[in-house]
One Martini backbone bead per residue (centre of mass of N, CA, C, O) as a GRO file, in nm:
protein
  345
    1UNK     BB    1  -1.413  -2.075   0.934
    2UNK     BB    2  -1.632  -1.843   1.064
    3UNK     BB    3  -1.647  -1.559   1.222
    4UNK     BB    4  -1.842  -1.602   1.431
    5UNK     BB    5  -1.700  -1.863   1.570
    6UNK     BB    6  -1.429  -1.738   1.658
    7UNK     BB    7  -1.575  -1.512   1.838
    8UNK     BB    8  -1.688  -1.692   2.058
    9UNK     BB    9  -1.381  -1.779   2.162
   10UNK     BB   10  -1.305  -1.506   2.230
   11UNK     BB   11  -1.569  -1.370   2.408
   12UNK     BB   12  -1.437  -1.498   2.663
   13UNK     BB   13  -1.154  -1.494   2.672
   14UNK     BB   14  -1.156  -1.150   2.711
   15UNK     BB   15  -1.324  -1.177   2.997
   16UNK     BB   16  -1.048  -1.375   3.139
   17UNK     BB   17  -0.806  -1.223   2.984
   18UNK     BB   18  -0.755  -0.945   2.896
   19UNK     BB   19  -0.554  -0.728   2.714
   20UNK     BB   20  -0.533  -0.570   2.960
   21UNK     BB   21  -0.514  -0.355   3.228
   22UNK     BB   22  -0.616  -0.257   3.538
   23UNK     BB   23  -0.615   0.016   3.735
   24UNK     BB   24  -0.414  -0.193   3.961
   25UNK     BB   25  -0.268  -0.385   3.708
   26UNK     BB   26  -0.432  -0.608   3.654
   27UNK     BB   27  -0.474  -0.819   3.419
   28UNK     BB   28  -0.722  -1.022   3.492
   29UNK     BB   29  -0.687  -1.303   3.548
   30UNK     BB   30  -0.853  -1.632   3.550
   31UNK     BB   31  -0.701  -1.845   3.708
   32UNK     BB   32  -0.975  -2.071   3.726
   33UNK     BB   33  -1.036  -2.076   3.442
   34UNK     BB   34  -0.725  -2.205   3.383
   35UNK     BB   35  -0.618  -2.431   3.578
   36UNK     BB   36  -0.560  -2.685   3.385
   37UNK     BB   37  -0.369  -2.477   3.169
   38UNK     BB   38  -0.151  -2.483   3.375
   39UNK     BB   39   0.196  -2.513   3.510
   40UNK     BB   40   0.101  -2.711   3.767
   41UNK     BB   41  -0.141  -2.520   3.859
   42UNK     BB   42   0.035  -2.272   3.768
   43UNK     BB   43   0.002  -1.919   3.676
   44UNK     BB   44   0.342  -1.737   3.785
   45UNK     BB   45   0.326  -1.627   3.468
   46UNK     BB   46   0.315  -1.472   3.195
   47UNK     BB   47   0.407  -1.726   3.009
   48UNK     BB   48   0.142  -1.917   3.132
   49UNK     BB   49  -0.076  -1.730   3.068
   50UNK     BB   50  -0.045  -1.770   2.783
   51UNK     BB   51  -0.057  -2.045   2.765
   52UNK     BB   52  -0.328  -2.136   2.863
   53UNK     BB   53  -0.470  -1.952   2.668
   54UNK     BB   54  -0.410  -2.086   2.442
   55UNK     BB   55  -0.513  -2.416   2.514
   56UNK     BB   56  -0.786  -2.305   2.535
   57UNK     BB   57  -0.829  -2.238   2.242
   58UNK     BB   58  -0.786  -2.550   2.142
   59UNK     BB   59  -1.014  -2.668   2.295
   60UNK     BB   60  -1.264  -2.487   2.214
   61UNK     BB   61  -1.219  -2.540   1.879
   62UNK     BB   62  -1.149  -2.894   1.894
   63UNK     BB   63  -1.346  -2.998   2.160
   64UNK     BB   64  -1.612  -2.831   2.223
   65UNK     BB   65  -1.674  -2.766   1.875
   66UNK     BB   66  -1.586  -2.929   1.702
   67UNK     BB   67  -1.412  -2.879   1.466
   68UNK     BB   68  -1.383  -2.926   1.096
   69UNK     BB   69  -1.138  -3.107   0.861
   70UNK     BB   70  -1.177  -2.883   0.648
   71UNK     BB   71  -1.005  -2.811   0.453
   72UNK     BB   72  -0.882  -2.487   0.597
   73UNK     BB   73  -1.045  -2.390   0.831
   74UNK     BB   74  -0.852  -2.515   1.073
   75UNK     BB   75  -0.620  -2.316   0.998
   76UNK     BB   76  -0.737  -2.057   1.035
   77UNK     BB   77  -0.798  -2.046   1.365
   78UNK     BB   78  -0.490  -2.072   1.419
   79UNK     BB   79  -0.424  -1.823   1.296
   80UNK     BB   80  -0.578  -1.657   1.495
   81UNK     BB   81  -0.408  -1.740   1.726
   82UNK     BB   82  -0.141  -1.632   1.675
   83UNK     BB   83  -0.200  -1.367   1.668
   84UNK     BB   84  -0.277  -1.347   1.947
   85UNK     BB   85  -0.039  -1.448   2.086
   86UNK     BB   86   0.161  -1.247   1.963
   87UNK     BB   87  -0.004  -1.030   2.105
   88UNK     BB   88   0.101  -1.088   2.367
   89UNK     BB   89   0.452  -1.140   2.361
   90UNK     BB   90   0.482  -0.846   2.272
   91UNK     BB   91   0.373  -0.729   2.577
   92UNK     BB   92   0.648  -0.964   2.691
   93UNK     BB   93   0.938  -0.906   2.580
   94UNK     BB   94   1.109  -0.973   2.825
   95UNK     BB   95   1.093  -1.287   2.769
   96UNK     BB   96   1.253  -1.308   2.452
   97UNK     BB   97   1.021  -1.329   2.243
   98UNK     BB   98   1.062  -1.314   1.858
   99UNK     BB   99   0.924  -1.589   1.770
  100UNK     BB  100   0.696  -1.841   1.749
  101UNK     BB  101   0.930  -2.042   1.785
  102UNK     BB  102   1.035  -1.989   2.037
  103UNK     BB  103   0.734  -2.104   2.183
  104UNK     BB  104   0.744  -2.377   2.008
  105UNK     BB  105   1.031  -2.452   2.171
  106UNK     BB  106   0.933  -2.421   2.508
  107UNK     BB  107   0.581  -2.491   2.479
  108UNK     BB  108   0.530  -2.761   2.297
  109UNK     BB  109   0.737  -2.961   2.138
  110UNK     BB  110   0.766  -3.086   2.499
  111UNK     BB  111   0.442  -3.115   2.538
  112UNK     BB  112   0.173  -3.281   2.659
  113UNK     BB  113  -0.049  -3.112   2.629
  114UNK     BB  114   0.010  -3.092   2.269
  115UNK     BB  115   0.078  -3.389   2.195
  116UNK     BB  116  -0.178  -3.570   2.394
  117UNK     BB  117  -0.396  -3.441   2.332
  118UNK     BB  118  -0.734  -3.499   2.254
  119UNK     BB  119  -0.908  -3.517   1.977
  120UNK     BB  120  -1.153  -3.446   1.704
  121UNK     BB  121  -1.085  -3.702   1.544
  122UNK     BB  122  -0.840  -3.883   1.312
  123UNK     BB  123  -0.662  -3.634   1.163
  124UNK     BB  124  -0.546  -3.568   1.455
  125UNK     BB  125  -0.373  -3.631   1.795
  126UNK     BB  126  -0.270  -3.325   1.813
  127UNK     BB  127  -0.177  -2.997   1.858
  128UNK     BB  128   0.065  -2.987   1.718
  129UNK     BB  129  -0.013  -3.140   1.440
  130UNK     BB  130  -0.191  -2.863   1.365
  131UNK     BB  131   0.061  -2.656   1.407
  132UNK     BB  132   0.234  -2.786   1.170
  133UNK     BB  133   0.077  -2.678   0.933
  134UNK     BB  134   0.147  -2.355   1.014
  135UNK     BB  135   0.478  -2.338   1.035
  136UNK     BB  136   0.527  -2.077   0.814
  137UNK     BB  137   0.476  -1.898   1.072
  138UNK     BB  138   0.678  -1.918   1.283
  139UNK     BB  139   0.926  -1.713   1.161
  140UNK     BB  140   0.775  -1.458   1.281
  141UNK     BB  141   0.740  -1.172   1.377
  142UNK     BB  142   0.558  -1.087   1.640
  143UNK     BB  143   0.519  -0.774   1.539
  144UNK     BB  144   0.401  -0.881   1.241
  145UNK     BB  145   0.139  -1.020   1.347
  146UNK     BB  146  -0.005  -0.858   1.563
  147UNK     BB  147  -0.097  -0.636   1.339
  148UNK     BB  148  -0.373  -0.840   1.315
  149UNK     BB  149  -0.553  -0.776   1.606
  150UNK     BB  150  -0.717  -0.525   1.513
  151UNK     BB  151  -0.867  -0.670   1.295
  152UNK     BB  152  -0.998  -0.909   1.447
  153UNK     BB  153  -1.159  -0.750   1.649
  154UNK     BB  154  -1.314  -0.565   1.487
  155UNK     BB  155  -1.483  -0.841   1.387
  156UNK     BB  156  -1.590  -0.894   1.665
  157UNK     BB  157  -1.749  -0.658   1.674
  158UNK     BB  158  -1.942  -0.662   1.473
  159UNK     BB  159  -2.086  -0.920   1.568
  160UNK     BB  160  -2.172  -0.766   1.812
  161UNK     BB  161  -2.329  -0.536   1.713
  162UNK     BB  162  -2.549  -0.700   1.575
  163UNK     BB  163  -2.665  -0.821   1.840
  164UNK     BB  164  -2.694  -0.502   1.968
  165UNK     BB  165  -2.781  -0.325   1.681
  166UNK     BB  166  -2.540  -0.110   1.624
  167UNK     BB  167  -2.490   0.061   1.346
  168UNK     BB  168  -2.309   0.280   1.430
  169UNK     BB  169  -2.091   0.066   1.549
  170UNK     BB  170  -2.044  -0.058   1.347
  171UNK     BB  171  -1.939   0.161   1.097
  172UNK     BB  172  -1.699   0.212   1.294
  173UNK     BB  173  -1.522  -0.036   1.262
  174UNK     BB  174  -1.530  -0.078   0.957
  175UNK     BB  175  -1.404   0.205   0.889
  176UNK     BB  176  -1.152   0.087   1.099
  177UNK     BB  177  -1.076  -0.130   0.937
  178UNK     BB  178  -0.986  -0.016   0.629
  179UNK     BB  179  -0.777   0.169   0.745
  180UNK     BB  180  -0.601  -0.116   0.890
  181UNK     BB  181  -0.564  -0.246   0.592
  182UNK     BB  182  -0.432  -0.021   0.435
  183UNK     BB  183  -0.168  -0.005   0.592
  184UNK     BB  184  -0.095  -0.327   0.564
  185UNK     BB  185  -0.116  -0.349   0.246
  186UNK     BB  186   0.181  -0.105   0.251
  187UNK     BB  187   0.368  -0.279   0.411
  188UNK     BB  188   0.641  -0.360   0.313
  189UNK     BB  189   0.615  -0.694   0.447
  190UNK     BB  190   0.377  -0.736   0.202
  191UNK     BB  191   0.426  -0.972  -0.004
  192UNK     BB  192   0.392  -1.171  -0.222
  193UNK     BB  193   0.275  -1.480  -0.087
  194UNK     BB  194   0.323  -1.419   0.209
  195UNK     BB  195   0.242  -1.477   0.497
  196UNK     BB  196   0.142  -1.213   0.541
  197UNK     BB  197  -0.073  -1.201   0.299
  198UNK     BB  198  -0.243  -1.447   0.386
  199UNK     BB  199  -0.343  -1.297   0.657
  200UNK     BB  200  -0.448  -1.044   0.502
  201UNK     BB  201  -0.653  -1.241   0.317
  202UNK     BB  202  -0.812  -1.372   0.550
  203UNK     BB  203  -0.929  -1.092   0.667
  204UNK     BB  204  -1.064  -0.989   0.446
  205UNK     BB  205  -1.293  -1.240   0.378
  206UNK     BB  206  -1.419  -1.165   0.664
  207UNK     BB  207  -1.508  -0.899   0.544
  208UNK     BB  208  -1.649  -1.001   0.262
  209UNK     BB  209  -1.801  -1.243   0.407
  210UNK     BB  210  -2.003  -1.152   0.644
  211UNK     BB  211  -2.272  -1.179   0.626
  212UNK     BB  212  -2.319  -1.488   0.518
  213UNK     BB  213  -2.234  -1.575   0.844
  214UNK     BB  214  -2.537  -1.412   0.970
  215UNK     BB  215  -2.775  -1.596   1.073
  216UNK     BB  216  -2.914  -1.300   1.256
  217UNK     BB  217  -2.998  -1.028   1.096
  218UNK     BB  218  -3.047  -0.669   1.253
  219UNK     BB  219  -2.848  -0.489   1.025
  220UNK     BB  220  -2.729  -0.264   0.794
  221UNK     BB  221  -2.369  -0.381   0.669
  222UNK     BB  222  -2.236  -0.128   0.619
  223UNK     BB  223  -1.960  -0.107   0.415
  224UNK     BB  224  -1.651  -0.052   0.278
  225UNK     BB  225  -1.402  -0.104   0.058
  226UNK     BB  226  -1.129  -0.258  -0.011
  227UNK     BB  227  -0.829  -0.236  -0.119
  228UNK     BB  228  -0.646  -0.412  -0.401
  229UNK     BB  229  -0.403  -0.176  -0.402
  230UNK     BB  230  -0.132  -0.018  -0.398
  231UNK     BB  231   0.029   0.257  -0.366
  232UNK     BB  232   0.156   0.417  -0.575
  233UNK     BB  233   0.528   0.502  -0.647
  234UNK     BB  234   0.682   0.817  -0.709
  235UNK     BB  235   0.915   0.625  -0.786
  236UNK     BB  236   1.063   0.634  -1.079
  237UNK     BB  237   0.803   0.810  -1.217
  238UNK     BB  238   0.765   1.000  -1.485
  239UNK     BB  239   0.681   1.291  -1.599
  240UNK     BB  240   0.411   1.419  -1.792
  241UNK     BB  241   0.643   1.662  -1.912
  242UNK     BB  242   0.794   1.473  -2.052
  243UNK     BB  243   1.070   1.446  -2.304
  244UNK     BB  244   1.180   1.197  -2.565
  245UNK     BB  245   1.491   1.214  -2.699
  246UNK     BB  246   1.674   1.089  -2.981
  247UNK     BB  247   2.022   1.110  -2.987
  248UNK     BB  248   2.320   1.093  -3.133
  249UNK     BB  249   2.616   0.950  -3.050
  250UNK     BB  250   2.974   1.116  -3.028
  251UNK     BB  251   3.090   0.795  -3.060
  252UNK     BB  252   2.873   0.552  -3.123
  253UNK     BB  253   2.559   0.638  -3.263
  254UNK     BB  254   2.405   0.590  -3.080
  255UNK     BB  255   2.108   0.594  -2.888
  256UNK     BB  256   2.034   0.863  -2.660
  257UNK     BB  257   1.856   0.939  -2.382
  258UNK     BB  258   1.690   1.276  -2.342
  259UNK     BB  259   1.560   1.460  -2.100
  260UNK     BB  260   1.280   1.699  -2.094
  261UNK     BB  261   1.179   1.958  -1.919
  262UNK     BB  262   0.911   2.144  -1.884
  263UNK     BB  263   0.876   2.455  -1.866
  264UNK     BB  264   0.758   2.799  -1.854
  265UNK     BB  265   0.895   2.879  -2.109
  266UNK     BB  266   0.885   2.645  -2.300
  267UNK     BB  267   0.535   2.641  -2.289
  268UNK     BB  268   0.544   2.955  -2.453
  269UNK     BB  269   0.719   2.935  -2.750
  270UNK     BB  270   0.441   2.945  -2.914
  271UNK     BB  271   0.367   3.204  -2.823
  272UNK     BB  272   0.591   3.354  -2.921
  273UNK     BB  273   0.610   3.290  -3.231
  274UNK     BB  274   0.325   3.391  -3.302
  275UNK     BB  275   0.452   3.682  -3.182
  276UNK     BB  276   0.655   3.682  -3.493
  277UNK     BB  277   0.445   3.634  -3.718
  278UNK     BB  278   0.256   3.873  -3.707
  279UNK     BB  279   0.397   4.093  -3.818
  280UNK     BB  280   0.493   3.975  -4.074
  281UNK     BB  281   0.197   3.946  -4.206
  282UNK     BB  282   0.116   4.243  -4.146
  283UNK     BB  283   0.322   4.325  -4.363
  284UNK     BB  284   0.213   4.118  -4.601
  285UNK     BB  285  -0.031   4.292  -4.632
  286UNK     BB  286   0.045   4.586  -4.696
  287UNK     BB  287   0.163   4.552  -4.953
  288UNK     BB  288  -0.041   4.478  -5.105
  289UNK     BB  289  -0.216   4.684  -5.095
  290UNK     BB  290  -0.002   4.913  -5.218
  291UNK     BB  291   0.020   4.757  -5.478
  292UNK     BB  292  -0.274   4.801  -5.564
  293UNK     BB  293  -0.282   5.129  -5.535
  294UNK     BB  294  -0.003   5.136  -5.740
  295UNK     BB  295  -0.197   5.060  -5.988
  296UNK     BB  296  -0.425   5.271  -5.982
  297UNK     BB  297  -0.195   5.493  -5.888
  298UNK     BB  298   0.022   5.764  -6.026
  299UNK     BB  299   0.201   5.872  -5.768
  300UNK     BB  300   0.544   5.881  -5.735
  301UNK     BB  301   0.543   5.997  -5.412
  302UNK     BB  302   0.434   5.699  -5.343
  303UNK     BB  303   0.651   5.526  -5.498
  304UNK     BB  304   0.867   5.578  -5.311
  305UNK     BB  305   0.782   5.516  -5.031
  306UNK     BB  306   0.739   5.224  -5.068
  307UNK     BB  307   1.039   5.152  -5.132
  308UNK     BB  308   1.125   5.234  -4.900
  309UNK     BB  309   0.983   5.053  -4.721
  310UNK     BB  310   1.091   4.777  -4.862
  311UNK     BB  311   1.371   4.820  -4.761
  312UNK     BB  312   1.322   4.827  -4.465
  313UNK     BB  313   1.196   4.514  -4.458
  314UNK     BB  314   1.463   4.378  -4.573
  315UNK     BB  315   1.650   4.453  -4.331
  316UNK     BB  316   1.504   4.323  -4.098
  317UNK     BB  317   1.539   4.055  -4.227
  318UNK     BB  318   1.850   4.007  -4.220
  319UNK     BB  319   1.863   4.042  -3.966
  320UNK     BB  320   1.715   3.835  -3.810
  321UNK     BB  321   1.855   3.597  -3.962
  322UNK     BB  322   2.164   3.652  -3.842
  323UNK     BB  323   2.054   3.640  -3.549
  324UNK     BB  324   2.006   3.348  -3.592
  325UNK     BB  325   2.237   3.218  -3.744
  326UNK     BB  326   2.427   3.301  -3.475
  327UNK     BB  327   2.255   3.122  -3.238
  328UNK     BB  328   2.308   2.848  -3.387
  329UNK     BB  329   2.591   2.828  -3.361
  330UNK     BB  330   2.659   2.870  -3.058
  331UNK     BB  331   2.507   2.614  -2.981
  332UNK     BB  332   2.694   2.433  -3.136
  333UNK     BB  333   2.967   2.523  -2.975
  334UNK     BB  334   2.882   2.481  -2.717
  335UNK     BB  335   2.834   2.150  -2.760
  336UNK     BB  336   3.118   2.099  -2.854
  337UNK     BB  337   3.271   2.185  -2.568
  338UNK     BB  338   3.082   1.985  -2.378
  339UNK     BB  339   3.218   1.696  -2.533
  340UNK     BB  340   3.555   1.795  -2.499
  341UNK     BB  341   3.486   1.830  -2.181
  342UNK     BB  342   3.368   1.490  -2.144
  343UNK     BB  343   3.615   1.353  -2.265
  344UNK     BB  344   3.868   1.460  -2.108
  345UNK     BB  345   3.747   1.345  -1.813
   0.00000   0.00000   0.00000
C-alpha cells in the first residue's frame, strides 16, 4: 500500500487520539469515536485506550478501505500499525509490556474483537489472521520498533505538506527524515536481515518512491538521498601510515608479522640521509678538481696540501664506517638480549 494511503488513516487518528497530553494533562482521546472498540464500550484505561486505537486502525484499513491483499502490501499496513502500536505502549510503560508479544497474548488472541470481525475478501477471516502473516515482529522489544515512529510521522508530514502546498516545510521534514533515517541505519539493533532491518527498509522505499504515489503533486518534492551503508568504524582498522615487514621468527623460522608505524623521526630519515651524502660528493668534486689542477701545475707546494687533504679524507671516512659499524652491532646485541629474555620469561 502507498503511503499516501497510509497516512489517509493515520491523519484521522492522531485528530482523535493525538501522541501527546495537552496543556491540563487531558490525553486527547475521544471516546464517542472509539466507543464501540473499546473493552464492554468502556475505555477506562490507558491499555483500552490503545487497544480501541489499534482496532480502530485495522476496521478503517481493511473495512472501511478495503485495501486489496495483493502481494504483500497489506503486511506493509500492519507494519505501520504496530509502529504506531509500539509507540504508544512504550508512552504507558508502567503497564509492564515490553514487546508486542506481550500485548498479542493479552489483547488480540483471545479476543473476539481480533479473532471474529469480518474482513474485506476471503484471504484472512479476521484481524488476527492478518496480524499472524507478521509474527516474526512480535517479539521485538517495543522501545525499538517506537523508534521508526519518528519516520512514519515525517512522512506523513510531507504528504501533508503537499497538499498546503508548503515546499519550506517540505525540504525541512525530508531533511530531518535523512537525519532521524541515518541515525537508525547505524544503531547497532540493525542486523541485515533482521526485523529491524527490513522496517527501515520499509520506510526508506516510502521515502524513495514519494513522488510515484503523490495524485497531485502541487510542490517540487526535493529531498536529499538517504544513506546506504554504514558509517564504516576505525576499530581495527590499519592506519594508512603503518607498514607490515615480515621477518623470521627466531625460534620456529616461521614469517611474524610486524608493524611499524612511522613517526615524524622515521619520515625525516630520507633528507637526512640527502644531507649526509651531499658533503661526500660534495668533497669527490673537490678532488676531481684539484686532480685536474695537479695534473696541469708542477707545484710541490700545492702537490703536498692535496696529499694532506686526502689523507684527512680518507681519516673521516674510516671514522664515520666505524661508527656506522659500531652502531649496527649495538642493534644486534640489543636484539638479541631482548629475545633472550623473552624467551626466559
Amino acid at each position: 500500500m502507498y503511503i499516501n494511503n497510509v497516512c489517509s488513516g493515520f491523519d484521522i487518528l492522531w485528530k482523535y487520539f493525538p501522541d501527546e497530553s495537552n496543556n491540563s494533562g487531558n490525553s486527547g482521546f475521544r471516546e464517542l469515536i472509539f466507543k464501540e472498540y473499546c473493552n464492554v464500550n468502556s475505555c477506562d484505561s490507558d491499555i483500552n485506550k490503545i487497544n480501541a486505537g489499534c482496532l480502530w486502525l485495522f476496521n478503517y484499513f481493511f473495512v472501511t478501505s478495503a485495501i486489496p491483499f495483493y502481494r504483500d502490501f497489506y503486511k506493509h499496513v500492519v507494519v505501520c500499525i504496530m509502529i504506531w502500536l509500539s509507540y504508544k505502549l512504550n508512552q504507558k510503560t508502567e503497564n509492564g509490556t515490553r514487546k508486542l508479544n506481550d500485548f498479542y497474548l493479552n489483547n488480540i488472541a483471545n479476543e473476539t474483537e481480533y479473532t471474529e470481525h469480518k474482513i474485506y475478501g476471503k484471504t484472512f477471516k479476521s484481524y488476527k489472521e492478518i496480524i499472524d502473516q507478521i509474527n516474526e515482529y512480535m517479539d521485538i522489544d517495543i522501545n525499538k520498533i517506537s523508534k521508526f515512529y519518528e519516520l512514519l510521522k515525517l512522512l506523513c508530514n510531507m504528504i501533508t505538506d503537499n497538499k498546503d502546498k508548503n515546499s519550506s516545510s517540505f525540504s525541512e521534514h525530508a531533511n530531518k527524515f535523512v537525519v532521524e533515517y541515518e541515525q537508525l541505519l547505524n544503531d547497532d539493533n540493525n542486523i541485515d536481515d533482521s526485523s529491524y532491518d527490513k522496517i527501515l527498509r520499509l520506510l526508506s522505499n516510502y521515502y524513495n518512491t514519494f513522488e510515484k504515489h503523490i495524485v497531485f503533486p502541487n510542490i517540487e518534492m526535493n529531498r536529499g538521498p538517504l544513506p546506504t551503508k554504514k558509517i564504516a568504524e576505525n576499530d581495527g582498522v590499519e592506519d594508512s601510515n603503518e607498514i607490515k615487514i615480515d621477518e623470521p621468527s627466531s625460534e620456529t623460522g616461521n614469517q611474524d608479522i610486524e608493524t611499524i608505524a612511522l613517526s615524524p623521526n622515521t619520515a625525516l630519515s630520507g633528507s637526512s640521509l640527502v644531507n649526509k651524502i651531499i658533503p661526500v660528493l660534495s668533497i669527490f668534486g673537490a678532488i676531481a678538481i684539484f686532480l685536474g689542477i695537479s695534473y696541469k701545475v708542477n707545484n710541490e707546494e700545492f702537490k703536498n696540501y692535496f696529499h694532506l687533504y686526502m689523507k684527512l679524507f680518507v681519516i673521516w671516512i674510516s671514522e664515520t664506517s666505524s661508527k656506522t659499524t659500531i652502531k649496527r652491532k649495538a642493534k644486534k646485541i640489543k636484539k638479541k638480549l631482548v629475545i633472550n629474555i623473552s624467551f626466559e620469561e
